[in-house]
N, C-alpha and C positions, 0 to 999 in steps of 0.2 A: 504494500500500500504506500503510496507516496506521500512526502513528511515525515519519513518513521527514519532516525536514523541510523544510518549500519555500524555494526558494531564488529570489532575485530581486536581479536587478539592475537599477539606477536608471543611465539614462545622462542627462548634461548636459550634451552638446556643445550646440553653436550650428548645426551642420547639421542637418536632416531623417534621425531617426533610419535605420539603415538595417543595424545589427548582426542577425546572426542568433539567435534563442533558444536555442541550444544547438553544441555542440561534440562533434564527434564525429572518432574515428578507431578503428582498428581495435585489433576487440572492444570498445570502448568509445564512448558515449553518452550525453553529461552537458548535460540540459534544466534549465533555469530561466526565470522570471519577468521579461519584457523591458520597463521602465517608462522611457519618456520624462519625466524631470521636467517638461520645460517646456510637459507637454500638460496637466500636475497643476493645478487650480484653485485659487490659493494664498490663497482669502482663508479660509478653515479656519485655515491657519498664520498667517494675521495676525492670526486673532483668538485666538488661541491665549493662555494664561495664560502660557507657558513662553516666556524670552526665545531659548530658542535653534530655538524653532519658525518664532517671528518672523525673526528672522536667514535662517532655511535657506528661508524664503518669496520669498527675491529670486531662488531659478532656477526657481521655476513661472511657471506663464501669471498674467500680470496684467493684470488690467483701465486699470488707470492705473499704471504703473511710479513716476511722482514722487510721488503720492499714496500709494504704498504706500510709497515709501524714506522719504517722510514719516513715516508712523506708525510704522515700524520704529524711526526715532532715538527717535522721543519716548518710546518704550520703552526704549531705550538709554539716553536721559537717564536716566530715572526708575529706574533700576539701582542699586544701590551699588557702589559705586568698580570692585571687581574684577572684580566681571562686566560693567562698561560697556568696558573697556578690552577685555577677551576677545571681546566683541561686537563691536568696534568695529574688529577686527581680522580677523576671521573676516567678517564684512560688506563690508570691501576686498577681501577675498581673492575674495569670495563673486560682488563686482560684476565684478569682473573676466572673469567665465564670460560676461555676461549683457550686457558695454559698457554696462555703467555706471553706469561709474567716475567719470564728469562730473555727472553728477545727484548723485550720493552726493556730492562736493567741495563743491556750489553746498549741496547746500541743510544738509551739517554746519556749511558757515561762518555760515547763516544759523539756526544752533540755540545755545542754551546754552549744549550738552556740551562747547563747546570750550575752556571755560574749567577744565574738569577736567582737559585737559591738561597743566598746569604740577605734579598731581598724579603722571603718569604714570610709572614708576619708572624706564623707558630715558629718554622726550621728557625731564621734566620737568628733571631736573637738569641737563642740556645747555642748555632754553631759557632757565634762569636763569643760568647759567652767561655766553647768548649776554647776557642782559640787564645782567647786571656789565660784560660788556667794553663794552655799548655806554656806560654812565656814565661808561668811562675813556676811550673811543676814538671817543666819538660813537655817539649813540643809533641809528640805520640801519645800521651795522655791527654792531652789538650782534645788532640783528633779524636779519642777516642769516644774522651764524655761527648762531644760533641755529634758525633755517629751512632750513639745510643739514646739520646733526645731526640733526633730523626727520627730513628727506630721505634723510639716510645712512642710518636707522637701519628704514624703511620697505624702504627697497632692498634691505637685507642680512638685513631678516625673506621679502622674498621669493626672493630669487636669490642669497643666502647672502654671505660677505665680498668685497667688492669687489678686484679685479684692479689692478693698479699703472695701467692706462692710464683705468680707468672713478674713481679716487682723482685723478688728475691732472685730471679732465673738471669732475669733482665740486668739487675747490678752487678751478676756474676759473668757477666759475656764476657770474653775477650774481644779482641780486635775482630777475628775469622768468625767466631761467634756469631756476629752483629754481621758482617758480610754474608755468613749463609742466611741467618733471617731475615735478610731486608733482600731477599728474593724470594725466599716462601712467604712473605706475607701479601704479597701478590697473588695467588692464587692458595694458599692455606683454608681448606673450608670452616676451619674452626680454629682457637685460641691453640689450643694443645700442638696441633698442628705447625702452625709457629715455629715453638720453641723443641718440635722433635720428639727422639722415644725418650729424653730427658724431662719432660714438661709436666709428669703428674703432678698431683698434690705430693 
């Protein structure tokens, strides 16, 4: 009937779609629009003007996955400040549907934008913060604390403030530590997950 308007939903898991299009129970019948993102051919969104077109392009089908997180950054670079951050967050979150969250680590460290980080209003004050202590306490300590405020600050944008035994885990990282977790938490489906087969209570 016309005026009624269509409804659709996008699913993005990582199994072979398998929801049914509609919902029903009695007396009642409610159809809608059944879309696989990941059958969607993203390079329309990669070519897109709109940086958050590009962004939401990493749960379609891609022809080359690196080459496209590729050009996604260099769009994020070339953002101004606040929407590179909001991108750049949403793009982690984004990778993590899709594994990956390793491509996206390898090839931000080999971009620019990283140096916008010391800009960032949570990283930034923290990383200099870690870089004062290292001038009093030794420069590798400095970086250290300073890579583990990241670390905090990622973990609790995903799986919200940390627990007394994953805070105890957290002050124990080393350097390597904090380098394998700030790639699992990219795609980690849970907190435990994170921090490894170390993380129980």
């Amino acid at each position: 009937m016309a005026g009624f308007p269509i409804k659709v939903v996008l699913y993005v898991g990582r199994e072979p779609m398998r929801m049914p299009d509609a919902l029903e129970g009695p007396g009642l019948r409610f159809h809608y629009r059944l879309i696989d993102v990941g059958a969607i051919d993203g390079e329309a969104l990669l070519e897109s003007p709109r940086l958050e077109d590009n962004v939401i392009a990493i749960l379609t089908r891609l022809r080359d996955p690196r080459a496209a997180v590729r050009r996604i950054l260099a769009r994020i670079a070339a953002s101004p400040p606040g929407d590179r951050e909001r991108a750049l967050d949403e793009l982690g979150t984004l990778a993590g549907l899709r594994q990956l969250g390793t491509i996206i680590s390898e090839e931000t460290a080999a971009m620019p934008i990283t140096e916008s980080i010391l800009d960032h209003d949570l990283f930034g004050p923290k990383i200099r913060e870690g870089i004062a202590i290292g001038h009093k306490q030794g420069l590798e300590e400095g970086r250290v604390e300073g890579e583990r405020e990241m670390l905090r600050r990622q973990i609790e944008k995903r799986f919200g403030r940390l627990p007394a035994w994953a805070e105890k885990r957290l002050i124990s990282f080393t350097a390597a530590d904090i380098e394998d977790a700030v790639l699992r938490v990219l795609d980690a489906p849970n907190l435990k997950a994170v921090f490894g087969h170390k993380s129980g209570k």
